[in-house]
Steps between C-alpha positions, in 0.01 A plus 500: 500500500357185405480383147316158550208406605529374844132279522341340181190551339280299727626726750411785364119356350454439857570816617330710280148262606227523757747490800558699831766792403696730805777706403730604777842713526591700855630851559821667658372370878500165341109444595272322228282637273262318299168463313273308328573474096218522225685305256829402316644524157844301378671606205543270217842428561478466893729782603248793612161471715257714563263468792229740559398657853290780600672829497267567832526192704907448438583857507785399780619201286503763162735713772722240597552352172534850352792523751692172423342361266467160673200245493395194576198332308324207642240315279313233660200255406268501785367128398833356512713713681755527213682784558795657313696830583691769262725734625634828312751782552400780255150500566343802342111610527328594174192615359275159418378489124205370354666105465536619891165541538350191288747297699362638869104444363559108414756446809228613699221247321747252521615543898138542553447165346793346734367624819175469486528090442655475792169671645595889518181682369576634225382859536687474812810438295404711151457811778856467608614617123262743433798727439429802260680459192687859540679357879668196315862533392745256408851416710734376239806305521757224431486232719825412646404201719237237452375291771264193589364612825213165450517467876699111552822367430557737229406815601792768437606292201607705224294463197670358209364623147450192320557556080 
């Protein structure tokens, strides 16, 4: 179990902002599942996240995870291409609360925002998260890994939290 944070604050402001979110895990056949995320929430200290997906459009990532508990988060800035990755071993899906909810509402303003100056219409984009508030849920868990995946030189680097 980790006990430290294993990316710093920056980090963790810029994944919990306007970015692209995918969770991913794989089941007993060892094919991938994945799907899109609706937003992200750190814990103060670091040590637990919480990204939210639709119960409907990652039911086969809710059944892998539920089987091993294994995922992969990958948060990347569509403007920049900055791109970090999480990765988790007791993955569990729970029911989102209301912080949940707020959280999904001004991700999606705030991806909406991202996207649509680099042209995507923005109904286009808002249409994409029209997900009813009763189909989000939350995948929690403690990251175990922590990666720069920025494609270049340093992609794969393990983040270091900085104090």
């Amino acid at each position: 179990m980790t006990t430290a944070p294993l990316f710093d604050c920056d980090h963790a402001a810029f994944m919990q902002s306007g970015i692209s979110l995918h969770a991913a895990s794989c089941g007993e056949d060892k094919l991938p599942s994945a799907a899109r995320a609706l937003g992200c929430r750190i814990s103060d200290d670091r040590l637990n996240v919480r990204v939210l997906v639709s119960k409907t459009q990652a039911a086969q990532l809710l059944a892998d995870v539920g089987r091993s508990g294994a995922l992969a988060v990958v948060f990347s800035r569509p403007s920049t291409h900055r791109t970090l990755q999480l990765k988790g071993r007791d993955a569990v899906c729970v029911a989102a609360d209301a912080d949940d909810l707020r959280v999904a509402a001004r991700y999606r303003e705030a991806f909406v925002a991202e996207t649509s100056a680099l042209g995507h219409p923005a109904h286009l984009i808002d249409t994409i998260f029209d997900i009813p508030q009763d189909d989000i849920v939350v995948l929690s868990f403690t990251p175990d890994a922590a990666f720069s995946q920025t494609p270049g030189p340093q992609a794969g680097q393990t983040l270091q939290a900085q104090s």
